[in-house]
C-alpha positions as CSV (number, residue, x, y, z in Angstrom):
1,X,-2.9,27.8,-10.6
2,X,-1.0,26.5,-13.5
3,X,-0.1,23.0,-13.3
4,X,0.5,20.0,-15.4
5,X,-2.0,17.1,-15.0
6,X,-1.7,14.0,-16.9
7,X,-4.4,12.2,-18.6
8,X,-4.3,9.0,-16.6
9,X,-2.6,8.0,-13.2
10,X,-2.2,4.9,-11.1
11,X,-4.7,3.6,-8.9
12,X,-5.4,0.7,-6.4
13,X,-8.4,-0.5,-8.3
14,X,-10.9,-3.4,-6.2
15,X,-13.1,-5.2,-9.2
16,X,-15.2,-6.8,-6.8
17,X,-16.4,-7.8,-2.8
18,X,-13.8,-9.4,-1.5
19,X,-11.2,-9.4,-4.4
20,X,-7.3,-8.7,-4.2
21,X,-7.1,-4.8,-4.7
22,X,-4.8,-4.3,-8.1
23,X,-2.9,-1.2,-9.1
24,X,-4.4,0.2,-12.8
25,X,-4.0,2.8,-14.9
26,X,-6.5,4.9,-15.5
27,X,-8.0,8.5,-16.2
28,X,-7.7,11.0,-14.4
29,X,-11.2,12.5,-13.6
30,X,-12.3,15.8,-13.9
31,X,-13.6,18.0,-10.7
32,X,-17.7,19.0,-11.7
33,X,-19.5,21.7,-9.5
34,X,-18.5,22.2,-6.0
35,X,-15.7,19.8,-6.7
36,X,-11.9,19.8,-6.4
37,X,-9.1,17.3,-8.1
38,X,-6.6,16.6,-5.4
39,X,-3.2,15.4,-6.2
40,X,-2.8,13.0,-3.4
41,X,0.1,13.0,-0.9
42,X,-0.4,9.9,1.7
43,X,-3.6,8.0,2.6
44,X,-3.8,5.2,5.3
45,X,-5.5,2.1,5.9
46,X,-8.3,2.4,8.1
47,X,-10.4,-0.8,9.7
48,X,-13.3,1.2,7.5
49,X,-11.2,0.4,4.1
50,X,-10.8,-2.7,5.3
51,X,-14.5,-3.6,5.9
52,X,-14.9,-1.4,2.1
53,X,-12.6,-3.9,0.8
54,X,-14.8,-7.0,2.0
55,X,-17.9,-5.8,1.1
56,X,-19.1,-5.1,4.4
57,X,-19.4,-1.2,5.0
58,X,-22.3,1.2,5.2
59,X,-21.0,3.2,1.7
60,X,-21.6,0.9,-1.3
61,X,-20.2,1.9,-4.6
62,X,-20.3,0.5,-7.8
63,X,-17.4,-1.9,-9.5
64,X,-14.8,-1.1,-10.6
65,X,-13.6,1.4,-7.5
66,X,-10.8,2.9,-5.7
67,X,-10.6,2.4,-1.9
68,X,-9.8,5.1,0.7
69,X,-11.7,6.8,2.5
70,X,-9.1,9.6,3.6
71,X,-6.0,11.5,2.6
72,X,-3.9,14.4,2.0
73,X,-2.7,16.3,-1.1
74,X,-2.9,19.3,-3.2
75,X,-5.9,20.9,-5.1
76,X,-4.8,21.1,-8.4
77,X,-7.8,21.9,-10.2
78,X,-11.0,23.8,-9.3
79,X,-14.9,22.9,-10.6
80,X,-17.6,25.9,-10.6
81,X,-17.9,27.3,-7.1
82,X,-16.2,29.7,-4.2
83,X,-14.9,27.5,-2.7
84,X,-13.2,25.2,-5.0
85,X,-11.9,28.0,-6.4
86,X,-10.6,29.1,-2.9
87,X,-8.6,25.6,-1.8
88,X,-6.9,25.9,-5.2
89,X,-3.4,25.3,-4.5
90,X,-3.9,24.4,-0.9
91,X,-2.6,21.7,1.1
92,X,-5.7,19.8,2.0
93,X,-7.0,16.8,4.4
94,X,-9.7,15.7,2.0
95,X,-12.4,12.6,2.6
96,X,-13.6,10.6,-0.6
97,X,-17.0,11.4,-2.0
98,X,-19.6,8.8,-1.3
99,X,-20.6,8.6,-4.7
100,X,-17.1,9.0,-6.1
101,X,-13.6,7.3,-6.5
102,X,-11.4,7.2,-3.4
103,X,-8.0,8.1,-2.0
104,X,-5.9,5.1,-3.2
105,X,-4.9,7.4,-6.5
106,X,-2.5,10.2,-7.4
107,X,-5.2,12.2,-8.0
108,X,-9.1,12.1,-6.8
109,X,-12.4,14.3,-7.2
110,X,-14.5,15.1,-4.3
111,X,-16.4,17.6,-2.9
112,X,-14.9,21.1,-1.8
113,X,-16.8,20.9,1.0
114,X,-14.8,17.1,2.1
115,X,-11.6,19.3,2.0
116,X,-9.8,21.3,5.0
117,X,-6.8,23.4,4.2
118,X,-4.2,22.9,7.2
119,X,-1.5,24.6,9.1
120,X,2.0,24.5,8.1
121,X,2.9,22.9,11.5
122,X,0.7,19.7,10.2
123,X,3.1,17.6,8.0
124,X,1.4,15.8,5.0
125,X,1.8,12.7,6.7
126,X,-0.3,13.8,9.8
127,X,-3.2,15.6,7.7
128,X,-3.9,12.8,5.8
129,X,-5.5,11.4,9.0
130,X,-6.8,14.3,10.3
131,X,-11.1,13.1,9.8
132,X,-11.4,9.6,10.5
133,X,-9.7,8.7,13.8
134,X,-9.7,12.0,15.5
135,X,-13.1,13.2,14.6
136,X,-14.5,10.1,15.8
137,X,-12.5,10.5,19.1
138,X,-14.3,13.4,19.7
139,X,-17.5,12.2,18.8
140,X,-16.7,9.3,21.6
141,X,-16.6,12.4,23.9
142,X,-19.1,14.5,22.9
143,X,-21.6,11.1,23.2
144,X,-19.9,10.8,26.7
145,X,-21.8,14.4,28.1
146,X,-24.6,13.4,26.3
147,X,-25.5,10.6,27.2
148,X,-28.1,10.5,30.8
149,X,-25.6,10.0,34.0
150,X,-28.6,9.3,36.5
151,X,-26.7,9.1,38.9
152,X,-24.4,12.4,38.8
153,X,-21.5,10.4,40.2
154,X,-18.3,11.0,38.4
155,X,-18.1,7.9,35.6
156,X,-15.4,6.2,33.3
157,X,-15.1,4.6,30.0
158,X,-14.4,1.5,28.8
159,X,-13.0,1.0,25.3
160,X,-11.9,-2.0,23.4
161,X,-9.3,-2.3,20.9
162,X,-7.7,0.1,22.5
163,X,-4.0,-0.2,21.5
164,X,-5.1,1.3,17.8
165,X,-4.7,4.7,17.3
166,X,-8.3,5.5,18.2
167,X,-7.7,3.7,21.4
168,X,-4.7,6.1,22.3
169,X,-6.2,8.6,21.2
170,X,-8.9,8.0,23.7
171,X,-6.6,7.3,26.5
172,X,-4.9,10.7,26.0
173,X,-8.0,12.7,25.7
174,X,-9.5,11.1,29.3
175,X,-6.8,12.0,30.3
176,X,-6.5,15.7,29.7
177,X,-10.5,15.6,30.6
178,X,-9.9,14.2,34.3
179,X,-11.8,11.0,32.5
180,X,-10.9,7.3,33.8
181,X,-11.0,5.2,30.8
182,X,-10.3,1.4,31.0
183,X,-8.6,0.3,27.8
184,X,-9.4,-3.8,26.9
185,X,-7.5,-5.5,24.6
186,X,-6.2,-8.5,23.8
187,X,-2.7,-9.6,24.0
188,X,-0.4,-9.1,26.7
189,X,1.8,-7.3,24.8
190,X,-0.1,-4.4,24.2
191,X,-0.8,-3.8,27.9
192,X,3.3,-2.3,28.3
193,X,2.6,-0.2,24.7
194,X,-0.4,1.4,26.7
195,X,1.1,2.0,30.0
196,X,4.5,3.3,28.2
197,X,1.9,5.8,26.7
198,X,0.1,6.9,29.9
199,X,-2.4,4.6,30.5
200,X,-3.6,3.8,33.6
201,X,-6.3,0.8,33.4
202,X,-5.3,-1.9,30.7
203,X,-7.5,-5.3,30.8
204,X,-6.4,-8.3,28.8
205,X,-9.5,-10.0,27.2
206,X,-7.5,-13.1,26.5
207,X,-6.4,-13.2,30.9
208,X,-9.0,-16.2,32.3
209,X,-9.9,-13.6,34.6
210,X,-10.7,-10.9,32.2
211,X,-14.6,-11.2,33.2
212,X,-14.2,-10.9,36.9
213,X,-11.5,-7.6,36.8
214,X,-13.6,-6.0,34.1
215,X,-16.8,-5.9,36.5
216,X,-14.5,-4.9,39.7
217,X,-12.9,-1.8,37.8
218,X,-16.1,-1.1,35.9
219,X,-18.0,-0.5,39.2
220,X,-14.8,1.3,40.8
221,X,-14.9,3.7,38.3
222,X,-18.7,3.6,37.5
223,X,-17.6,2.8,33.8
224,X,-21.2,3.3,32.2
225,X,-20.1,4.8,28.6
226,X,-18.8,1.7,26.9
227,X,-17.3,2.2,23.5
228,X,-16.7,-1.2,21.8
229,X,-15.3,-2.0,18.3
230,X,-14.9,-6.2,18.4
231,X,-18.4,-6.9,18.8
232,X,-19.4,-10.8,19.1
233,X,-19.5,-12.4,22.4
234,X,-17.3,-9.2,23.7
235,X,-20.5,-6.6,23.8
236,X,-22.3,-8.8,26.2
237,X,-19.2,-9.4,28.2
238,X,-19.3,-5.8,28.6
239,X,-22.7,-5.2,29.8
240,X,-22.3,-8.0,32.4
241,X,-19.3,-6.6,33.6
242,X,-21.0,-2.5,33.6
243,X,-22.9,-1.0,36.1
244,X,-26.8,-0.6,35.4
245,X,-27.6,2.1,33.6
246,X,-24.9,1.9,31.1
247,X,-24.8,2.8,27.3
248,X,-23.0,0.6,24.8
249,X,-22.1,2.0,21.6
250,X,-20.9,-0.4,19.2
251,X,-18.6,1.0,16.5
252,X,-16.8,-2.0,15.2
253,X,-17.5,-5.8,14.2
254,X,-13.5,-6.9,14.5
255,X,-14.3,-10.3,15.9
256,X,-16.9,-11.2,13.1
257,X,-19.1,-13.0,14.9
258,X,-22.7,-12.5,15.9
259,X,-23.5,-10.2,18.2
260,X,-25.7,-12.1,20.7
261,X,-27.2,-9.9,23.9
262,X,-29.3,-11.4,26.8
263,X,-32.7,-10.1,27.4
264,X,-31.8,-9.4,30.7
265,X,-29.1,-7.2,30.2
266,X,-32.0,-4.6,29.0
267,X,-34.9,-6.0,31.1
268,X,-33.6,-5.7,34.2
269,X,-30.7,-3.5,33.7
270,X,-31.6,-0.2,32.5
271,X,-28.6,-0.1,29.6
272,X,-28.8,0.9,26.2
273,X,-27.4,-0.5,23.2
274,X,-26.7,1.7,20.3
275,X,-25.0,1.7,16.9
276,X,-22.7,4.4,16.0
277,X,-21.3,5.2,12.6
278,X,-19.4,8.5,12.2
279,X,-21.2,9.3,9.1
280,X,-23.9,9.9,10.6
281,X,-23.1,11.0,13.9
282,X,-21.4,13.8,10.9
283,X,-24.5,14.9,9.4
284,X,-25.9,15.4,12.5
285,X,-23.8,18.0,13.6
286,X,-24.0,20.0,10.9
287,X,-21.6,22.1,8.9
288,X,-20.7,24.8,11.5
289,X,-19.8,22.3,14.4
290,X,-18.1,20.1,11.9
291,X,-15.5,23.3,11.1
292,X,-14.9,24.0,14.8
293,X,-14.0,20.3,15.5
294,X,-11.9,20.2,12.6
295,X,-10.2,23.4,13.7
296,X,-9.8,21.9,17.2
297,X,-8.2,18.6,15.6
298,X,-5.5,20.5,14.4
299,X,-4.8,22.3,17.3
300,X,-4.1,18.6,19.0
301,X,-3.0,16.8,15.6
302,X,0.9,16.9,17.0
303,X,-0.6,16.1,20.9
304,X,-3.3,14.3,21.8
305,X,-4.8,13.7,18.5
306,X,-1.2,12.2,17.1
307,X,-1.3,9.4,15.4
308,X,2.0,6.7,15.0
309,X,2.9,5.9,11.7
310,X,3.9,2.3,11.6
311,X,5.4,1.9,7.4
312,X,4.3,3.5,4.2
313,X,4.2,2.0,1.0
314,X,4.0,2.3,-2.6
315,X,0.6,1.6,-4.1
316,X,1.9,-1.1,-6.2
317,X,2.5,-2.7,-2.7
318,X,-0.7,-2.4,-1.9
319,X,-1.6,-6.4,-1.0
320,X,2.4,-6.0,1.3
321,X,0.4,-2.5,2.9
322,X,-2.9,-4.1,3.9
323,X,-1.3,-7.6,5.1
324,X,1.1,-5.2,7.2
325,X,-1.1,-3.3,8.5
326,X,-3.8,-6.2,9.5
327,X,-0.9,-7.8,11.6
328,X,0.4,-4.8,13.5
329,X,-2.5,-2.5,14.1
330,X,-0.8,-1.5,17.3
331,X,1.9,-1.0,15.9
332,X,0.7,2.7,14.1
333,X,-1.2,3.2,11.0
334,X,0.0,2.3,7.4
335,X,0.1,4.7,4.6
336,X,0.4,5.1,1.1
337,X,2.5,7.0,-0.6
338,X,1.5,8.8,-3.8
């Protein structure tokens, strides 16, 4: 593939924990072994890059570095290898190398292998979130039959933050699996945006009550896989609320406080707490399973696994993009446009 690539290129560029991200020129790298260069379409904002951009994530890289940890684009360059030589000039979802720059560029190196050509029926727009939100979605899922159901009954979910597009996302897929899943968040507002979408138990964690409906529909619908992304005092408001023998992932740490758990919630209880990070959960499935979930994300990219798209933005708008996106989560994802 012949194609003209420039010698530099803008980037959103963070210099340090917790700095302003800037937009920069600078070179455009050069795909190694087993890597591509991707000339990037649209990448969004994720809580993830968000956390990156504080300081506070599992993937530390060092200073200067580009955020984003997804995106879309075109492979416009191949490195030794099949199969960079094979996405080359293919439409790709691609996820940024842990060791590498990431998606806030017009053009980024990573691995082949963090790279999925997708269907023509899959706009741009859509493939650029094709790993983070829907994979994890079915991780959520595939935790769900995993996890011990000692009592065989029929159980539910409980979720919170559930007006982001994970959220939804959850909401339709309990749905389509027979699945009751109780969706907690925390302005009124957002309960009508989740019943206009089809769901059928929305809690208010702000309501005075919250507590004492939250333990009467937990035990209604033997809600015992709890996914929960605020952390703080909200994980052990969900364990008192559960019935025993329940599993609490946490995935998120929105509220920023402490996490603080009473001994007796695992004394006396029988529940499980349990961190889960979708890197890992990843490299534990392995490269096979990782293929057939990504080909069954793109069969439900358009359905199930859609995701809203609020606004996008220009990179050099990038401090507009994050403050827009922090404010109105519920209100679809943000992306930037390269």
């Amino acid at each position: 593939m012949k194609t003209s690539i420039p010698s530099t290129m803008k980037a959103v560029v963070l210099t340090k924990n917790g700095a302003q991200p800037e937009v920069a020129i600078i070179p455009v790298p050069q795909p190694g072994k087993g890597e591509v260069l991707v000339k990037m379409a649209f990448s969004p904002i994720n809580p993830s890059d968000l956390a990156f951009l504080k300081g506070g994530y599992g993937i530390q890289k060092p200073y200067p570095v580009v955020p984003g940890f997804e995106g879309s684009g075109t492979v416009v360059k191949a490195g030794n290898g099949v199969l960079p030589k094979l996405w080359l000039g293919k439409n790709v979802a691609c996820a940024a190398s842990p060791k590498l720059n990431g998606c806030w560029a017009e053009y980024m190196v990573t691995t082949a292998a963090s790279c999925v050509p997708f269907s023509k029926k899959i706009s741009m727009e859509q493939g650029s979130m094709l790993f983070v939100n829907p994979m994890t979605a079915l991780a959520f899922f595939d935790l769900y039959r995993k996890t011990p159901n000692p009592s065989g009954k029929t159980r539910g979910i409980i979720n919170t933050a559930a007006a982001s597009a994970l959220g939804q996302m959850i909401i339709r897929l309990g749905k389509q699996q027979n699945i009751p899943v109780i969706s907690v968040v925390w302005r009124e507002k957002q309960i009508s945006l989740l019943k206009n979408t089809g769901a059928e138990f929305v809690l208010n964690s702000s309501d005075p009550d919250f507590d004492t409906e939250l333990k009467k529909l937990a035990h209604r619908l033997n809600a015992t896989v709890i996914f929960d992304a605020v952390g703080g005092e909200m994980s052990q408001k969900l364990l008192s609320a559960a019935p025993k023998s329940s599993s609490l992932f946490i995935y998120g740490r929105l509220s920023g406080d402490t996490c603080e758990i009473l001994s007796g919630e695992l004394i006396f209880t029988g529940n499980h707490i349990q961190g889960f990070w979708l890197t890992n959960w990843l490299h534990e499935q392995g490269m096979l399973k990782t293929l057939l979930n990504i080909r069954k994300i793109q069969s439900m990219i358009n359905t199930e696994l859609k995701t809203n798209i609020h606004l996008q933005f220009q990179p050099e708008d990038i401090s507009e993009a994050i403050e827009t996106y922090t404010g109105n989560m519920s209100k679809g994802k943000v992306l930037l446009r390269f």
